[in-house]
C-alpha positions as CSV (number, residue, x, y, z in Angstrom):
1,X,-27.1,-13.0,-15.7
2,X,-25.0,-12.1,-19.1
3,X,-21.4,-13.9,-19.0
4,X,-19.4,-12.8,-22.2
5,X,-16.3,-15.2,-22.8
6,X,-13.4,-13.9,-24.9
7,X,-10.1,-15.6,-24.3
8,X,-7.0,-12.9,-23.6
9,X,-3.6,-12.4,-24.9
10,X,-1.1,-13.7,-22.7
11,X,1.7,-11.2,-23.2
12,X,5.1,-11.9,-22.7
13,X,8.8,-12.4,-23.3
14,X,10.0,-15.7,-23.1
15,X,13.4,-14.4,-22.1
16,X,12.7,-11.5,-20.2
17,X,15.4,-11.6,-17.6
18,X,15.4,-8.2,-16.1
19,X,14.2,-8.7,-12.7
20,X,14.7,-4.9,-11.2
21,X,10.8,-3.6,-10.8
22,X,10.3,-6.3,-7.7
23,X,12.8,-7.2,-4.8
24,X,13.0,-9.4,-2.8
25,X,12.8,-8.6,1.4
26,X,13.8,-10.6,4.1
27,X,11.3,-11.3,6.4
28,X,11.6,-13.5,10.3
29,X,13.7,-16.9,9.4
30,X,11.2,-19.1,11.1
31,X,8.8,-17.6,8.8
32,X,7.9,-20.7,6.4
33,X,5.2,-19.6,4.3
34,X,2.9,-16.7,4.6
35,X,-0.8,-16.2,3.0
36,X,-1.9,-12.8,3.2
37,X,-0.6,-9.7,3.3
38,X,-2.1,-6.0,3.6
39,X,-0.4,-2.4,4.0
40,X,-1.7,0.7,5.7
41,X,0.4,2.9,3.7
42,X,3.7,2.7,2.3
43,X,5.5,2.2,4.8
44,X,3.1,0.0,7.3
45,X,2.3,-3.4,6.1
46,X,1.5,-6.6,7.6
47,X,1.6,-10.4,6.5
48,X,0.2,-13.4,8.1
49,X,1.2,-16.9,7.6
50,X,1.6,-20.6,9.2
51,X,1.8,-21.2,12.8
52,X,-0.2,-18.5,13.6
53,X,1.9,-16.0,12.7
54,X,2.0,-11.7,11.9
55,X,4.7,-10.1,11.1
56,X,4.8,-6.1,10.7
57,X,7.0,-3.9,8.4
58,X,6.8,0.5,9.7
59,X,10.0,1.3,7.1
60,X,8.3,-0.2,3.7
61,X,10.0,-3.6,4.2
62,X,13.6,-3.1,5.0
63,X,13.0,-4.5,8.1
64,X,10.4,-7.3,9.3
65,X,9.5,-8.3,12.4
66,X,6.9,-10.7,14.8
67,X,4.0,-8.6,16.4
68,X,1.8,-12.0,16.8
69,X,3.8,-15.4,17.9
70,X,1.3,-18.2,18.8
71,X,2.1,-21.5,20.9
72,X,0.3,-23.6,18.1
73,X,2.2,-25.0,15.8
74,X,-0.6,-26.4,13.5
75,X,-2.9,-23.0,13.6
76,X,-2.3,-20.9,9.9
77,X,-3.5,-17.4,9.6
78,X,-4.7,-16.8,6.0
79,X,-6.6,-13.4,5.5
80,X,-5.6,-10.0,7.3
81,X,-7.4,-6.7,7.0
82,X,-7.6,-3.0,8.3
83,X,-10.5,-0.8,8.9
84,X,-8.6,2.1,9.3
85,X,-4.8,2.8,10.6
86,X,-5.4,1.1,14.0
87,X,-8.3,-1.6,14.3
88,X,-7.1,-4.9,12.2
89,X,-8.3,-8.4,12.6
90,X,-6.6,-11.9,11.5
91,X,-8.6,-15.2,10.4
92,X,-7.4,-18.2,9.8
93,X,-7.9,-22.2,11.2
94,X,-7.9,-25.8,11.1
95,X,-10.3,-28.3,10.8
96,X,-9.5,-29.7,13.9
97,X,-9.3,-26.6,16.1
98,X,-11.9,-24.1,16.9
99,X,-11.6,-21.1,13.8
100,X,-8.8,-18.1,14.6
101,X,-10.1,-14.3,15.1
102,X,-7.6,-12.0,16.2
103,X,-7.8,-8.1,16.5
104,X,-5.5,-5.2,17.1
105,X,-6.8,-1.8,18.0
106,X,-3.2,0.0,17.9
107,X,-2.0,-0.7,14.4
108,X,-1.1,-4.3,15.0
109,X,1.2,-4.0,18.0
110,X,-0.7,-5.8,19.8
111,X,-3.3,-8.8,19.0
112,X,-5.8,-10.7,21.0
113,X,-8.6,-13.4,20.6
114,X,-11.9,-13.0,19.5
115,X,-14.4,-15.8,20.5
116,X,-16.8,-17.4,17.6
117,X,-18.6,-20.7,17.8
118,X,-16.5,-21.6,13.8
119,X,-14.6,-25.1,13.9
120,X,-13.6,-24.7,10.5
121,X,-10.5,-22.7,8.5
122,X,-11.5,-19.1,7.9
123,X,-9.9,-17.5,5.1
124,X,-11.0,-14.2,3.8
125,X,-12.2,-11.3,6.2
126,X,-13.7,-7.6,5.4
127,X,-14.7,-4.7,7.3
128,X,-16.1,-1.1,6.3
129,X,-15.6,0.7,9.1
130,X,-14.5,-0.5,12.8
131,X,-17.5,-2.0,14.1
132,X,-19.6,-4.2,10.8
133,X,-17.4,-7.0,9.2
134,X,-17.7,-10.2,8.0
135,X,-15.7,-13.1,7.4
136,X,-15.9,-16.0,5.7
137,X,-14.5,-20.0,5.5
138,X,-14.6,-23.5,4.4
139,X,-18.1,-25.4,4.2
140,X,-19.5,-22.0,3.3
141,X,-19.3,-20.0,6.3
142,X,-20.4,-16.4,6.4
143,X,-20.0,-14.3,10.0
144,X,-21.0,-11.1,11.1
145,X,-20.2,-8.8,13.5
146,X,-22.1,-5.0,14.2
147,X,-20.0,-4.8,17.3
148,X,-16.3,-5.0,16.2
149,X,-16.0,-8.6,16.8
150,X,-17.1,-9.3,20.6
151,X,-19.5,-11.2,19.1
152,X,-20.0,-12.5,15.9
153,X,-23.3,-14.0,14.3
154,X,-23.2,-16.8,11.6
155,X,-25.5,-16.3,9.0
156,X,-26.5,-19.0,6.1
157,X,-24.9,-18.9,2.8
158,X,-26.8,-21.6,1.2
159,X,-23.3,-23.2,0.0
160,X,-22.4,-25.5,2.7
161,X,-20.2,-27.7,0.2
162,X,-18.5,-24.5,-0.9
163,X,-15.1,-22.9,0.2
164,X,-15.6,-19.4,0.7
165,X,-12.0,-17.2,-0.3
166,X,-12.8,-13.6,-0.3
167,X,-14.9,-10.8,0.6
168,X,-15.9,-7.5,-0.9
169,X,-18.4,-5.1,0.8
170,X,-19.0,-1.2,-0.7
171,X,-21.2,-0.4,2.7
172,X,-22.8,-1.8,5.2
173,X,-25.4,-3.7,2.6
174,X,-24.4,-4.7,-0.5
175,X,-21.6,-6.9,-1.0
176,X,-19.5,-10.3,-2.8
177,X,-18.2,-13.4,-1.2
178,X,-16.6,-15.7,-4.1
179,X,-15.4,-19.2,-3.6
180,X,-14.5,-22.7,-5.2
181,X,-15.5,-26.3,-4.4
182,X,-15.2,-27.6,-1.3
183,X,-12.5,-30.7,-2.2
184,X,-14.7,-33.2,-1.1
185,X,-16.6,-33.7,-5.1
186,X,-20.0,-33.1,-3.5
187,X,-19.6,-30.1,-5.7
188,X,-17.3,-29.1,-8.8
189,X,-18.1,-25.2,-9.5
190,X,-16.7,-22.3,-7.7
191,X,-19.8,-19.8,-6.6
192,X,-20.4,-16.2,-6.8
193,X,-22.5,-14.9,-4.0
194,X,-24.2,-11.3,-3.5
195,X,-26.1,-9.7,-0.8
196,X,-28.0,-5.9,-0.8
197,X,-28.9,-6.6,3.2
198,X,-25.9,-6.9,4.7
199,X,-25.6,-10.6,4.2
200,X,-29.1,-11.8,5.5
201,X,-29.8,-13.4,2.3
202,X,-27.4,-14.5,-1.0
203,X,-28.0,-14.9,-4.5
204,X,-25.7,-17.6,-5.9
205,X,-23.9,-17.5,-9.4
206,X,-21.9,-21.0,-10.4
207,X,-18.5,-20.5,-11.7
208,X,-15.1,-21.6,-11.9
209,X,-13.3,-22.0,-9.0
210,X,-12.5,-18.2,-7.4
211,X,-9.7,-17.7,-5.4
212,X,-9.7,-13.5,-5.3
213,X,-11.4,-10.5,-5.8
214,X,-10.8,-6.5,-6.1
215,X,-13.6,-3.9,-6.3
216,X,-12.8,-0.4,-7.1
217,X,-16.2,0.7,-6.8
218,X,-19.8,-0.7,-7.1
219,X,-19.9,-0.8,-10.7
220,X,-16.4,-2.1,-11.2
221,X,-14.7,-5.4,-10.3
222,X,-12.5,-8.1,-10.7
223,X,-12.4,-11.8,-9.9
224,X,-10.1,-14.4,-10.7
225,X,-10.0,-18.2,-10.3
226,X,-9.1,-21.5,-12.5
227,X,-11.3,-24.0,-14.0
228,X,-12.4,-27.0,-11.7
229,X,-9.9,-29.8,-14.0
230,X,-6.9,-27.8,-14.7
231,X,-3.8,-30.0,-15.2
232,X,-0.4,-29.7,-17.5
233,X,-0.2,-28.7,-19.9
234,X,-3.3,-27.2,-20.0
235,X,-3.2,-24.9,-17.2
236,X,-5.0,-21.8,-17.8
237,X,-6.9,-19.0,-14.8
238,X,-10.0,-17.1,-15.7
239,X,-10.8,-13.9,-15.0
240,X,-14.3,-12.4,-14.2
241,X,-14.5,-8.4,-14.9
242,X,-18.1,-6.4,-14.6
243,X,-18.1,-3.0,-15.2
244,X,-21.9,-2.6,-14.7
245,X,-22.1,-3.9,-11.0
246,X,-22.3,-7.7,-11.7
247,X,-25.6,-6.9,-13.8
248,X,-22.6,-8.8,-16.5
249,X,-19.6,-10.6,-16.2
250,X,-17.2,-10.9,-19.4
251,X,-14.7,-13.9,-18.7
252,X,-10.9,-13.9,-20.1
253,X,-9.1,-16.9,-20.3
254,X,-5.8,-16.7,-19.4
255,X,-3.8,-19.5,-20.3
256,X,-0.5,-20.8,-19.0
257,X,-0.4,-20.1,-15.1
258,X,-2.7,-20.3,-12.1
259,X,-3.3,-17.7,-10.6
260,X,-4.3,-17.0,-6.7
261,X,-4.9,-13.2,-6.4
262,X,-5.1,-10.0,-7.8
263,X,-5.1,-5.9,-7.4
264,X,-5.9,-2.9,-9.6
265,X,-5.5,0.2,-8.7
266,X,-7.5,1.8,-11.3
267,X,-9.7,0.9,-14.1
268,X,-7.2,-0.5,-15.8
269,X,-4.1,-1.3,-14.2
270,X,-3.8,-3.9,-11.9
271,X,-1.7,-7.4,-11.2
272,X,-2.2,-10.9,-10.6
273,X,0.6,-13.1,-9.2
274,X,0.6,-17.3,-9.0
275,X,3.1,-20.1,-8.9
276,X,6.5,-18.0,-9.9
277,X,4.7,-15.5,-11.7
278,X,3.4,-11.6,-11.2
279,X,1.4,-10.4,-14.2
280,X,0.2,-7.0,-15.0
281,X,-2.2,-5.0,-17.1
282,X,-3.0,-1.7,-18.5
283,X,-6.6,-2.9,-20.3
284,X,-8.6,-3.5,-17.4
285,X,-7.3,-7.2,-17.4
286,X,-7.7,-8.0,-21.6
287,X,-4.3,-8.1,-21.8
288,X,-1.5,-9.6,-18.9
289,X,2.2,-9.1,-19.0
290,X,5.0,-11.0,-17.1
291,X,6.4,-8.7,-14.7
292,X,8.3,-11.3,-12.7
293,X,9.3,-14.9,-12.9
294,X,12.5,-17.1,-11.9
295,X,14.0,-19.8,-13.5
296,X,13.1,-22.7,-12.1
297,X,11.0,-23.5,-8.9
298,X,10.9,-20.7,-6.8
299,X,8.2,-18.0,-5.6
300,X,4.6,-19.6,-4.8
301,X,2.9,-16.3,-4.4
302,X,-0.4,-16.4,-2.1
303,X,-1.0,-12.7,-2.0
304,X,-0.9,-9.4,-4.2
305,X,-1.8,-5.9,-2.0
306,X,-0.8,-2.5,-3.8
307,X,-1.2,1.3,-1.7
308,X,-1.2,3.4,-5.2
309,X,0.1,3.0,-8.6
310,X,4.1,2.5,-7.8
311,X,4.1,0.9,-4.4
312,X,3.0,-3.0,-3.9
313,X,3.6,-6.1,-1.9
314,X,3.7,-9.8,-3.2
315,X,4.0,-12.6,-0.3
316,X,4.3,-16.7,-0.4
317,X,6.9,-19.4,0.1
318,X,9.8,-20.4,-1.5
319,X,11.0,-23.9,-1.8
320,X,9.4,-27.2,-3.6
321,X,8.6,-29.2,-0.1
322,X,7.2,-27.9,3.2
323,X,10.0,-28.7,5.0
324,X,12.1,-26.6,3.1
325,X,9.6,-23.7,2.7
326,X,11.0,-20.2,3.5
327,X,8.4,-17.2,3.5
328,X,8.9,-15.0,0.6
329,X,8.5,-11.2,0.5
330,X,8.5,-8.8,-3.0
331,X,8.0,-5.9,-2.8
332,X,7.9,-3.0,-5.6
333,X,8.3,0.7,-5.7
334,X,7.4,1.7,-9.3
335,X,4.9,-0.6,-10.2
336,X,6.8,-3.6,-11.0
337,X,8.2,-2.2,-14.2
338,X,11.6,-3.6,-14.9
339,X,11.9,-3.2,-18.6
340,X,11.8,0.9,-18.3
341,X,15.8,1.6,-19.5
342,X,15.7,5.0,-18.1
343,X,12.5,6.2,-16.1
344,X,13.7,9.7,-17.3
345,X,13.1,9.2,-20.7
346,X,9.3,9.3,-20.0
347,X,8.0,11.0,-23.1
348,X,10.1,10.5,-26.5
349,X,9.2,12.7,-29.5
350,X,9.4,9.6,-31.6
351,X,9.3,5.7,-32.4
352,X,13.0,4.4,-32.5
353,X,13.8,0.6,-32.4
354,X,18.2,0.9,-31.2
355,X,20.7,-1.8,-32.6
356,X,20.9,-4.5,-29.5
357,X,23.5,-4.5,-27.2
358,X,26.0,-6.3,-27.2
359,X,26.2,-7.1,-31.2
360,X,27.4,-9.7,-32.0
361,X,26.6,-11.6,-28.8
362,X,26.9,-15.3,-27.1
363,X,23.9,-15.8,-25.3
364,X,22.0,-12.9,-24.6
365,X,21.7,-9.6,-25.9
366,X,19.5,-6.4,-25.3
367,X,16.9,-4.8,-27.7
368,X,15.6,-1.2,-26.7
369,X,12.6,0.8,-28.3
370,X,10.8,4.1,-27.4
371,X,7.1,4.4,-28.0
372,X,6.2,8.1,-28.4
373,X,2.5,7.1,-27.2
374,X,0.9,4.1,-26.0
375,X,0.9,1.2,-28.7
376,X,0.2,-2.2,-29.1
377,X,4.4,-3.9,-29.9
378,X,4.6,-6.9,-31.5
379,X,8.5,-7.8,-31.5
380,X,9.7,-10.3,-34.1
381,X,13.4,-12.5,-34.8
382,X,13.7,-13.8,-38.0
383,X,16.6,-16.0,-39.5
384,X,18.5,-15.0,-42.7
385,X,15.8,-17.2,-44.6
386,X,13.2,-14.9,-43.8
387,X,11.3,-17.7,-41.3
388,X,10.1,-16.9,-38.0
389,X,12.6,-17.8,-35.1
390,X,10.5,-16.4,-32.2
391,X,8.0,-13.9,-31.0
392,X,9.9,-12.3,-28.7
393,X,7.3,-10.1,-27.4
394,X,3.6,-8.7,-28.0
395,X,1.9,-6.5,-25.3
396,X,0.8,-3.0,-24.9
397,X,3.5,-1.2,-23.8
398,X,3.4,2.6,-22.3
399,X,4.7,5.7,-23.7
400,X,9.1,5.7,-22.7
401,X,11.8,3.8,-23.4
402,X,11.9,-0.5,-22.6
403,X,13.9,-3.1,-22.9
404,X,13.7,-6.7,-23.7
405,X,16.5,-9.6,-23.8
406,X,16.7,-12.2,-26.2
407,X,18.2,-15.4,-24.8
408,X,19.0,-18.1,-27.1
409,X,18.7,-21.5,-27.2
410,X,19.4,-24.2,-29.7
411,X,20.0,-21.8,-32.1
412,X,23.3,-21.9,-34.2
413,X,25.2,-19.0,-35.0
414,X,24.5,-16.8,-37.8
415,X,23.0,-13.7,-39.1
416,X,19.6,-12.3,-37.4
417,X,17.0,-9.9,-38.0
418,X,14.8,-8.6,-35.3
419,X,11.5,-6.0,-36.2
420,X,9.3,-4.1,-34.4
421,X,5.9,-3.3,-35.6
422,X,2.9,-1.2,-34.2
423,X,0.3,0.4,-35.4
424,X,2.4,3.5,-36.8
425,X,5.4,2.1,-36.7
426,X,7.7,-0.9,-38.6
427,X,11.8,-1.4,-38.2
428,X,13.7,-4.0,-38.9
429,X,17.4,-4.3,-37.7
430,X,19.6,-7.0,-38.3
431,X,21.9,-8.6,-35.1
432,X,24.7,-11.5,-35.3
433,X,25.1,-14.7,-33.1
434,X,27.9,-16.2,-32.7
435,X,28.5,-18.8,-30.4
């Protein structure tokens, strides 16, 4: 199997403030961290979490509430998924504890047990229609059900030193399970596995270690994960894409974040969200943009999950320790886009970089730019010498009008210039501090 590495452009703006494309939703206060989360539509979602927990949106997140409370309080829930508007299951586990399978057959009102011989966590779980499913869990754990879960069937994956993370089937044959090491050093890869009979029999792929997937179709996929050693200040996720049905996988390196899941909607948009961070792309994953990030410690996102182009959900924990842990909910309604000025201004007849707002400023100030058509923006500050003060931006960036903040630091007062250049386009405007 062909792997072609290229390393990716981490696109961003290192002061991007503007926070409005994701909001944040209050979920159940006894919710401490959740893991998962999946919607039937926009306005049905679910998310799972510690202590055995679901909780269940029906009005897009404006309201929250418990549809599965358990008596355990060591239990965690850590994968959730739908066959079709009513019949859902839950997985989750300790190592301690015999593995957790719970189903709903009336769109997650209500939940009960499903019985499996599993003593081990369980953490990703996939079904393509309401009867044949699959889950999968630490020490590398594959089950399988024809029946809708009264009885499931565990079946070798040849990994036992592997933890298995997600699942992918197209039908009832062919299929990925991708995982990472197991945390015990017997191994230090992650592992691609794929199956054309149902999951009878694997063929294994080593890789990084693989914490998500997202398939569109059978030829075109997604994967992402982070190398086995990956410490400050070198921390960096990878990102598998095929395009040919895993025939070839080209890696992109993605440096600066690790990243735990991902969603595209199409061939070429999609996100990935991690520790404070969401990330999109418009490239099929070449390129990554910061959507979302706070200052300072706050959003651990577990979980991306998307119903079309505009409408996603992001889910996690805030909070440093796990006493202090609070269960966070984003949630989007235009695709996470918060540097659009005016979503009405959609298709300007021109390029146009504006003078920033306010000039002079303090602190902060605002620079806005319509693209008539698609473009690759590099957005530059210079001093008054003519040296380079900061990149302040370089993406792709869609046809409309944005906006991107500069907030300074360390930097004395004084005379500015900032330019924009594309491929059919240069400007240069000049912008005063004063401080």
């Amino acid at each position: 199997m062909k792997i072609k590495i290229v390393i990716a452009i981490l696109l961003f703006s290192s002061s991007l403030k503007s926070q409005e494309g994701w909001v944040t939703q209050q979920g159940p206060s006894s919710v401490h961290e959740l893991y998962d989360v999946y919607a039937i539509n926009s306005a049905i979602a679910f998310a799972v979490g510690d202590s055995c927990k679901i909780i269940k949106t029906t009005d897009g997140g404006e309201n929250w509430r418990y549809v599965y409370l358990s008596d355990s309080k060591t239990q965690y829930l850590y994968s959730i998924f739908f066959s079709d508007s009513l019949h859902g299951w839950a997985v989750g586990g300790v190592w301690w504890e015999k593995s957790t399978i719970l189903k709903t057959d009336d769109c997650g009102e209500t939940w009960y047990e499903q019985t499996c011989d599993a003593i081990v966590p369980l953490y990703a779980v996939f079904f393509v229609d309401a009867y044949i499913g699959w889950i999968a869990g630490d020490s590398g754990t594959i089950l399988k059900t024809i029946d809708g879960g009264n009885t499931w069937m565990k079946k070798e994956s040849g990994t036992q030193y592997n933890t298995l993370k997600d699942i992918y089937f197209f039908n009832s044959n062919n299929g990925y399970i991708v995982g990472k090491d197991g945390g015990w050093g017997h191994v230090k890869y992650g592992v691609i596995l794929k199956t054309s009979d149902g999951g009878e029999t694997w063929t294994h792929q080593t890789s990084d270690n693989l914490n998500s997937m997202c398939f569109l179709d059978e030829k075109n996929g997604w994967i992402i994960g982070v190398p086995y050693e990956n410490y400050p200040p070198n921390v960096r996720s990878v990102l598998y894409f095929t395009n040919n049905g895993g025939d070839a996988w080209e890696t992109i390196t993605i440096n600066g974040y690790a990243l735990n899941s991902l969603f595209f909607v199409d061939t070429n948009k999609g996100w990935a969200v991690g520790n404070n961070i969401i990330l999109n792309t418009i490239d099929s994953g070449k390129t990554w943009t910061k959507q979302f990030q706070k200052d300072g410690y706050s959003d651990y996102l577990h979980s991306i999950f998307f119903v079309d182009k505009n409408t996603g959900w992001a889910i996690g924990f805030q909070g440093a320790s796990s006493i202090g842990r609070l269960g966070s909910i984003l949630k989007t309604n235009n695709g996470g886009l918060s540097n659009i000025v005016n979503p009405e201004i959609t298709n300007p007849k021109k390029f146009c970089l504006f003078q920033n707002y306010p000039n002079p400023f303090n602190s902060t100030t605002d620079i806005n730019f319509d693209l008539s058509k698609t473009s690759k923006v590099t957005l530059m500050i210079y001093d008054v010498f003519g040296r380079e003060v900061e990149t302040l931006s370089e993406g792709v960036f869609s046809v409309g009008r944005h906006k991107v903040s500069w907030s300074v630091n360390n930097i004395p007062s004084g005379l500015y210039f900032y330019k924009i250049e594309t491929e059919d386009f240069v400007e240069v405007r000049k912008m005063i501090l004063q401080k």
